[in-house]
N, C-alpha and C positions, 0 to 999 in steps of 0.2 A: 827271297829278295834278289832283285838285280839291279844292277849300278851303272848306270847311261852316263856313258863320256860324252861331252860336247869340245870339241879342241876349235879355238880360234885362232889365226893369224890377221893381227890387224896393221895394217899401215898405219906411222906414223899421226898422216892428220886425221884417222877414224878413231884413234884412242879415247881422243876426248866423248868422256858422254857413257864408256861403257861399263865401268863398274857402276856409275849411278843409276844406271842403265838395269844393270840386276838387282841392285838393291832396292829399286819400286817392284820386279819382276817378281826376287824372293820373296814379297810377301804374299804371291799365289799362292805358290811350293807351302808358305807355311800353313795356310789354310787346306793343302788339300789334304782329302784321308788319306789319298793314296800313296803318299810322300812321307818316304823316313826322315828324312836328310838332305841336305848339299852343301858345296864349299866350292866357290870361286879362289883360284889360284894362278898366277903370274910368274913364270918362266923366269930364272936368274937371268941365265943364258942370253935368251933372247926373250927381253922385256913385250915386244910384241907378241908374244906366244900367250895365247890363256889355255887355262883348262875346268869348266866345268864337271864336275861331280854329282848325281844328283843320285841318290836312293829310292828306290820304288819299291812296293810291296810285291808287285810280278810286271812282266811286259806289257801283259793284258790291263794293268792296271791304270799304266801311264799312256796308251794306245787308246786306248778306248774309253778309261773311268776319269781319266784328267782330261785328256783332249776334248772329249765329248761331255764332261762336265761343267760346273759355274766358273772354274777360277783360269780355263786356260786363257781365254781373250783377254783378260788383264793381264797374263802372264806374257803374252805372244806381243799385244799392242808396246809394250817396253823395250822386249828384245829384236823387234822386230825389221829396226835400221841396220842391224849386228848380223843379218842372218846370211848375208851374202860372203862375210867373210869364214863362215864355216867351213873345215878343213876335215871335220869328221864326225859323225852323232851315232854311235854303237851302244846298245846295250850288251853287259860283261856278267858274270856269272863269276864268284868265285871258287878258288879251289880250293885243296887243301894243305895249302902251301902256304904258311902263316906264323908269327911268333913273336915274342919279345925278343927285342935283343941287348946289350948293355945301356944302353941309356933308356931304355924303358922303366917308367916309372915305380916305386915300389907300392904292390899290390897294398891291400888293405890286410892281407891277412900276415904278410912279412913285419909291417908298422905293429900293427897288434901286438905281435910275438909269435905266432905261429900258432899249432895246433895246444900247446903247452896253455896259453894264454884266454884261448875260449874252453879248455876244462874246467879252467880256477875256473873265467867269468860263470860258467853255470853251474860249479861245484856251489858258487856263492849264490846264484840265482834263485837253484832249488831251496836253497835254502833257506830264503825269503820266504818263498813261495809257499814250503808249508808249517810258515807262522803265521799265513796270511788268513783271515777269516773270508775272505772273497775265494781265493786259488785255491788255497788250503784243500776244502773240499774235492774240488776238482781232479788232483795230482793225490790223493791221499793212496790210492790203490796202484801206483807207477809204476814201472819195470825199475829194478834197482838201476840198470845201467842204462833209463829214459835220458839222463844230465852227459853223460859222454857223446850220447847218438845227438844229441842236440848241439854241442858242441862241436860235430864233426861236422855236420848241416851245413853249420854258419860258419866252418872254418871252411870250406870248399865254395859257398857261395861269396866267400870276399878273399878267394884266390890261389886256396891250399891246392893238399891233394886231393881226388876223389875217392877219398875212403869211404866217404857215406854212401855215394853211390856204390861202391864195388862191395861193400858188405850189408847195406842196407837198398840198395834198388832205386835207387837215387830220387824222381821226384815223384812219381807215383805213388809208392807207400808213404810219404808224407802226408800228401794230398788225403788218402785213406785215412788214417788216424785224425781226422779231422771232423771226414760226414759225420753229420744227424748227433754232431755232440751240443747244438743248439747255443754257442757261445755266446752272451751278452756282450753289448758296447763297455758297460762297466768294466764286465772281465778283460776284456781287450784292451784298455786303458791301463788297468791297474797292471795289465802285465808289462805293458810297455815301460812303465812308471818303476818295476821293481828290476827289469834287464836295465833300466838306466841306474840305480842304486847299485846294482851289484857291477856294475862298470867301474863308478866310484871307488867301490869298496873294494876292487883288486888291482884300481892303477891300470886298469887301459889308456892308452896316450887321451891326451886332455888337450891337445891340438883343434881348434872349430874345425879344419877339414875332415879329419878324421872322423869327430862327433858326429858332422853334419850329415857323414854318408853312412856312421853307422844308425843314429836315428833315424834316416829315410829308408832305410831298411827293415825296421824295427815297427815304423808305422805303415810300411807297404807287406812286410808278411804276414802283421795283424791284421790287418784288415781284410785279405787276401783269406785270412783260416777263419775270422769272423764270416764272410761271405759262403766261404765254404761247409761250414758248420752249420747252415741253414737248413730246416727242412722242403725241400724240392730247388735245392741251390741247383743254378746252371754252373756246372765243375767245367772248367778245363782240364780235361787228361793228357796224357801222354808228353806235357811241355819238359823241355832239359830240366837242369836243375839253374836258375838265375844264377848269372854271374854278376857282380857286384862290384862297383870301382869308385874311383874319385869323383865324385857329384855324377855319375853316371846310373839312371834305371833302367833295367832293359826292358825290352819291347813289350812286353809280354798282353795278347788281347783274348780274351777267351773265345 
């Protein structure tokens, strides 16, 4: 991914007209494939300064697959009174120079409780699980320590450490344990249905934000292992392990 700055300096009487101005444009951007992202932003400093932001999937993408695709002449015909006041249009790359810092929000896995708190939740999970006449079966032959490793999973996908990864090989052998086990939609339902039970049943915060992103979670990795569980499923290999936030999914395309 690369990140195309656009920097405007506008006089005074050009102001008018040009956030309206993107926000007929933004709806290219949202339409394109090639388009992660963007945020228009206004200088404290100096109110006439803008800065476009826009996320691309590569340079090549926005070069060639946007500009020479359907959505740029809607995009271009909007911005197009604005283009004279451009002061800079680079594509940036970033580094690895990155982090929270204090006012950064608290993860999904510090709210939770920590690693502590997605044990219980699957200490309780499993054990739904094999009362269940659906899973039951499924899980009856398990690794005693399958509800830790699961635990650890979902504690690094919403913002612990990576334990799973550094003792378990983070998203690959998950991915593995999944082929050719032929999952039904039923199973994938009822599992979702009994990780929300055992939420309940051990007191994970009861906040809708919290809920919100932990069920979109819950219904994006099911269906992710249903998918994957398929016989001649097209797999995605080798992706990190999802990082997981406040109403936030990440990108993830096979």
């Amino acid at each position: 991914m690369v990140i195309e700055y656009i920097r405007y300096r506008l006089p005074g009487e050009r102001e008018e007209g040009f956030v309206a101005a993107y926000e007929t444009a933004c709806e290219s951007l949202r339409a394109a494939p090639e388009c992660v992202g963007f945020e228009l932003s206004r200088c404290v400093e100096e109110p006439s300064c803008y800065i476009l932001r826009i996320r691309w999937t590569s340079v090549k993408a926005h070069l060639e697959g946007f500009r020479g695709g359907p959505h740029f002449a809607a995009f271009f015909r909007a911005v197009r009174p604005f283009v004279a006041d451009i002061e800079e249009m680079r594509h940036y790359e970033a580094t690895g120079v990155r982090g929270d810092a204090g006012a950064a929000p608290t993860s999904l896995y510090a709210w939770a409780g920590g690693t502590e708190a997605f044990i219980e939740l699957c200490d309780a999970f499993y054990r739904l699980v094999r009362a269940d006449d659906l899973l039951g079966p499924m899980f009856a032959s398990m690794d005693p320590q399958h509800a830790r490793y699961v635990a650890l999973w979902i504690a690094e996908v919403f913002g612990g450490p990576p334990v799973y990864s550094e003792q378990r090989g983070g998203y690959e052998p998950m991915v593995q344990r999944h082929l050719g086990r032929g999952i039904t939609e039923p199973q994938r339902r009822r599992w979702v249905n009994l990780m929300m039970d055992a939420a309940d049943e051990v007191g994970l915060p009861a906040d809708p934000e919290f809920r919100a992103a932990f069920a979109s979670y819950l219904e994006w990795g099911s269906r992710l292992a249903l998918h994957n569980s398929q016989p001649g499923a097209d797999v995605a290999h080798g992706a990190p392990v999802p990082k997981w936030g406040w109403g936030v999914a990440p990108p993830y395309q096979g």
